[in-house]
C-alpha positions as protocol buffer text, in pm:
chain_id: "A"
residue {
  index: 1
  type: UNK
  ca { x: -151 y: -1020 z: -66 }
}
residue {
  index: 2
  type: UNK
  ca { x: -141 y: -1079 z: -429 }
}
residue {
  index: 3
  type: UNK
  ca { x: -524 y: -1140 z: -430 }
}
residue {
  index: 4
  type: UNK
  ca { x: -574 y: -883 z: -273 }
}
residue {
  index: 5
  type: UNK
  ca { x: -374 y: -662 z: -500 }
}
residue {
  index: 6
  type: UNK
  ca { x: -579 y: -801 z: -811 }
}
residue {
  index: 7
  type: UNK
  ca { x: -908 y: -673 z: -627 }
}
residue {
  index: 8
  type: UNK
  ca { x: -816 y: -304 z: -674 }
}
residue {
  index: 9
  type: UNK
  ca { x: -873 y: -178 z: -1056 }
}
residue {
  index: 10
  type: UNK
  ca { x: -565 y: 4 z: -1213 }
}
residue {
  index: 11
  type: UNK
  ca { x: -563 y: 397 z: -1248 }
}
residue {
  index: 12
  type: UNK
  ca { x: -316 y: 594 z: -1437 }
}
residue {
  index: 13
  type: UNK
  ca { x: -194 y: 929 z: -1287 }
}
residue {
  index: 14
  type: UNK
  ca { x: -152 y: 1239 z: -1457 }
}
residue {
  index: 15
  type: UNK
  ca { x: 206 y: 1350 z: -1508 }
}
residue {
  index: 16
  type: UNK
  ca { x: 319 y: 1518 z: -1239 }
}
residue {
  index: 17
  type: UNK
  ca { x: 80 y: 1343 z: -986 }
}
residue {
  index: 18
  type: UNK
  ca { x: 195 y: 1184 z: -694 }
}
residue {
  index: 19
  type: UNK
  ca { x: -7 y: 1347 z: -441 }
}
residue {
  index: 20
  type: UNK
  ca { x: -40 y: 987 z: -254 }
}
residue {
  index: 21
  type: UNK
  ca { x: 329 y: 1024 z: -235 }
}
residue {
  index: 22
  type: UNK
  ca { x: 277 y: 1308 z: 32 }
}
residue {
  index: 23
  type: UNK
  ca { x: 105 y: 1059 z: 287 }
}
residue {
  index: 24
  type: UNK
  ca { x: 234 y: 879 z: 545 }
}
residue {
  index: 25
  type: UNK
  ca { x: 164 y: 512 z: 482 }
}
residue {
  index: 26
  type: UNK
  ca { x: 78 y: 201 z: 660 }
}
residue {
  index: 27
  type: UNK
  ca { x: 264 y: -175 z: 530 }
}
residue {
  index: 28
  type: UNK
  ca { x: 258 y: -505 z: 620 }
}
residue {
  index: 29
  type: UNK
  ca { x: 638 y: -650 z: 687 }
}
residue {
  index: 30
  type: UNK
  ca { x: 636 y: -821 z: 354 }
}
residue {
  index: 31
  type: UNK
  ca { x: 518 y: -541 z: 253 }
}
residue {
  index: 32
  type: UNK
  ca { x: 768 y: -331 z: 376 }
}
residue {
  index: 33
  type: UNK
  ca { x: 1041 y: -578 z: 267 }
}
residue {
  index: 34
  type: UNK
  ca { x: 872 y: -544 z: -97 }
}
residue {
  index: 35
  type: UNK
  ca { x: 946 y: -150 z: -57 }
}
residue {
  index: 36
  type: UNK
  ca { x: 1304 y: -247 z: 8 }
}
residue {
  index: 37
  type: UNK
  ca { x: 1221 y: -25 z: 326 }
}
residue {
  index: 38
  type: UNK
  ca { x: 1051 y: 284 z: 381 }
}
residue {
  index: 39
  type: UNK
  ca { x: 1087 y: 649 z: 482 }
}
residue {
  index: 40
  type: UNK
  ca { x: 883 y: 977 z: 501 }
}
residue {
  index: 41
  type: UNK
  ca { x: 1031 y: 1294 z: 526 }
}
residue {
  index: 42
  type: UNK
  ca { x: 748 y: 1516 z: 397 }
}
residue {
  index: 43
  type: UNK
  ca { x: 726 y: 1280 z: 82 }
}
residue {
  index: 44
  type: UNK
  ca { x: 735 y: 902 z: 58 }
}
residue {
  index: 45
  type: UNK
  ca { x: 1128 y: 811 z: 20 }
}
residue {
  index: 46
  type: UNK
  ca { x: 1036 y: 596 z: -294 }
}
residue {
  index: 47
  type: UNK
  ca { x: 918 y: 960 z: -498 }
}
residue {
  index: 48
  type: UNK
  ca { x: 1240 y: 1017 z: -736 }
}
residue {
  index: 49
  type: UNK
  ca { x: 1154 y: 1271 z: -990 }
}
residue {
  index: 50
  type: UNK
  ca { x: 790 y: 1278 z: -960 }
}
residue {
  index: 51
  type: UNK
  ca { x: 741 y: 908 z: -1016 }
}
residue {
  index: 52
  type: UNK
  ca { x: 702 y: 583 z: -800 }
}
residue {
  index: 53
  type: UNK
  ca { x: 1041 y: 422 z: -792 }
}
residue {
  index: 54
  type: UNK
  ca { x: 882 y: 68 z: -693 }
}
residue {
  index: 55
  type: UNK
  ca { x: 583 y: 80 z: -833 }
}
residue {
  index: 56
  type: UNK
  ca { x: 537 y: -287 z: -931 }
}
residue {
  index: 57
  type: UNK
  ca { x: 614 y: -364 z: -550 }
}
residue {
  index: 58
  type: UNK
  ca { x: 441 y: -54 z: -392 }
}
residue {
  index: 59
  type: UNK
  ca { x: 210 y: -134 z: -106 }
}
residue {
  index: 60
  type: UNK
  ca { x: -185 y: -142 z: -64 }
}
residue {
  index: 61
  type: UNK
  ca { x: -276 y: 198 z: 43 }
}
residue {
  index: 62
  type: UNK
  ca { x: -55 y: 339 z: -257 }
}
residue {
  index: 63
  type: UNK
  ca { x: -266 y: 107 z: -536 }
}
residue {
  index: 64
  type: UNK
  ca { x: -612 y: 147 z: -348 }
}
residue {
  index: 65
  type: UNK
  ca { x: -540 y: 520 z: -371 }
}
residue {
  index: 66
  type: UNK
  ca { x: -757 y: 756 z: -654 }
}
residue {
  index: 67
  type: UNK
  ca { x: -940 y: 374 z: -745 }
}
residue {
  index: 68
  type: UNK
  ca { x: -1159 y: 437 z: -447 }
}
residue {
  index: 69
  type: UNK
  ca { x: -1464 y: 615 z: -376 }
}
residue {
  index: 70
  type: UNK
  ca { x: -1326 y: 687 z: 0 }
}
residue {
  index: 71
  type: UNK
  ca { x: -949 y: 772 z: -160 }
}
residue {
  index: 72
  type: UNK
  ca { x: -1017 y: 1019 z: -435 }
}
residue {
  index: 73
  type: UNK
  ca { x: -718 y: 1193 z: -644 }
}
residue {
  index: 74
  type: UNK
  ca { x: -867 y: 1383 z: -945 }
}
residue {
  index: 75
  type: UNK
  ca { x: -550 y: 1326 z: -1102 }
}
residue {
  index: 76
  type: UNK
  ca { x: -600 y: 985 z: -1105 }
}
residue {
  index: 77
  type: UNK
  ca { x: -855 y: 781 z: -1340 }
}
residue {
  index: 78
  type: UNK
  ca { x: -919 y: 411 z: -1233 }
}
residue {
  index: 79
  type: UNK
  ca { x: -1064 y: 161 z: -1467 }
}
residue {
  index: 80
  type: UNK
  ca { x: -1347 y: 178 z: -1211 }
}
residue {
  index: 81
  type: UNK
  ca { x: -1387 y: 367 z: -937 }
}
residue {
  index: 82
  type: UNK
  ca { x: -1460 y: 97 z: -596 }
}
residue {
  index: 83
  type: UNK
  ca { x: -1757 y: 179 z: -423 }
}
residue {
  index: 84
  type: UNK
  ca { x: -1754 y: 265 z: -43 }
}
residue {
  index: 85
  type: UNK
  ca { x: -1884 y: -74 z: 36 }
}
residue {
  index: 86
  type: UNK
  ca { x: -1619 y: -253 z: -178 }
}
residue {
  index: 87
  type: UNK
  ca { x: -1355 y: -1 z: -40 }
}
residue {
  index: 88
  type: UNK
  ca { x: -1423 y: -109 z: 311 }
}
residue {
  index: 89
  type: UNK
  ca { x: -1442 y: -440 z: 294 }
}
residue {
  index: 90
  type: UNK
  ca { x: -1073 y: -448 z: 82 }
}
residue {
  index: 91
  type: UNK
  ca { x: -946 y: -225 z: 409 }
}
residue {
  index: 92
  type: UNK
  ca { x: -1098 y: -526 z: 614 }
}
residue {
  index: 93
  type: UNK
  ca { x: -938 y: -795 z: 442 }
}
residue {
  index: 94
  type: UNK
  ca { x: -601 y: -610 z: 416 }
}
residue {
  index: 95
  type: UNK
  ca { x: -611 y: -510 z: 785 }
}
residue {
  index: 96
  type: UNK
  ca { x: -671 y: -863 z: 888 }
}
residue {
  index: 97
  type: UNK
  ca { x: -385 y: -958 z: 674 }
}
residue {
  index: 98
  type: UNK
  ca { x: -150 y: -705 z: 800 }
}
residue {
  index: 99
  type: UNK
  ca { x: -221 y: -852 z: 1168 }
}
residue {
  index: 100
  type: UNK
  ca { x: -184 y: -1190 z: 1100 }
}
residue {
  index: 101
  type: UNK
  ca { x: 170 y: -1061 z: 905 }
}
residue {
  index: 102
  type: UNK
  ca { x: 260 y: -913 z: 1201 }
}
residue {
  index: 103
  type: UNK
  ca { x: 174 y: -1190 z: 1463 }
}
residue {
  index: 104
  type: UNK
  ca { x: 359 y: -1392 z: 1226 }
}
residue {
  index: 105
  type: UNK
  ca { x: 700 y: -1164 z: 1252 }
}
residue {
  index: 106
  type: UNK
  ca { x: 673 y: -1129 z: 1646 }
}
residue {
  index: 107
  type: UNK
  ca { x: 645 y: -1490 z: 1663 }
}
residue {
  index: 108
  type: UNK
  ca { x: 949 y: -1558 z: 1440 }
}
residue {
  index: 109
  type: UNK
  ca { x: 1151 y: -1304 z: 1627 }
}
residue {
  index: 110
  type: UNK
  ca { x: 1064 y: -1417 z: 2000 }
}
residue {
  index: 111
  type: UNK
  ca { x: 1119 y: -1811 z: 1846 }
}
residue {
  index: 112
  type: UNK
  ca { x: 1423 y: -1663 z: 1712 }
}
residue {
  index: 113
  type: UNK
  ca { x: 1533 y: -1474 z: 2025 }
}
residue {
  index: 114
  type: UNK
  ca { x: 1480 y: -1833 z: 2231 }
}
residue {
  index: 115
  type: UNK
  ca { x: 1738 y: -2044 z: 2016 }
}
residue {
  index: 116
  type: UNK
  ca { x: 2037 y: -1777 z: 2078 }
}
């Protein structure tokens, strides 16, 4: 995921932005374990005083968010912006990641579920 991560150029947010806060999100389970869990009531659980509480461990969508041609905050100002093509193909990549995470866990839990 790491790689991944290092795909997606950095953007600072204007203070007071954390409109991607204010989305539901998708995570992978390490992901999610990363977050140190996850819950949206209206806002993203992590949001404490208009910042990003985890931000060194926040998830995909969150970093891919204003750096994107397809995911544009203009509070946000990326190093670069990713093209369309380049977004897509980071959405495929992470998507195919997030499965494999996740056929990974249901296989651990049903091996896990066997041995009891």
């Amino acid at each position: 995921m790491d790689k991944l991560y290092k795909k997606i150029p950095s953007s600072t947010c204007r203070k007071g932005c954390y409109k991607c806060c204010t989305n539901i999100i998708q995570y992978t389970p390490s992901e999610f374990k990363a977050m140190g869990g996850y819950e949206y009531n209206e806002k993203c659980s992590h949001l404490k005083e208009g910042k990003c509480s985890i931000y060194e461990n926040r998830p995909f969508v969150c970093r891919i968010y204003g750096a994107s041609e397809l995911f544009k905050c203009e509070d946000c100002v990326p190093e670069r912006m990713l093209s369309e093509e380049e977004t897509l193909e980071l959405v495929h990549q992470y998507i195919q990641l997030k499965k494999k995470e996740e056929s990974d866990e249901n296989l651990r839990k049903q091996t896990s579920g066997m041995r009891k």
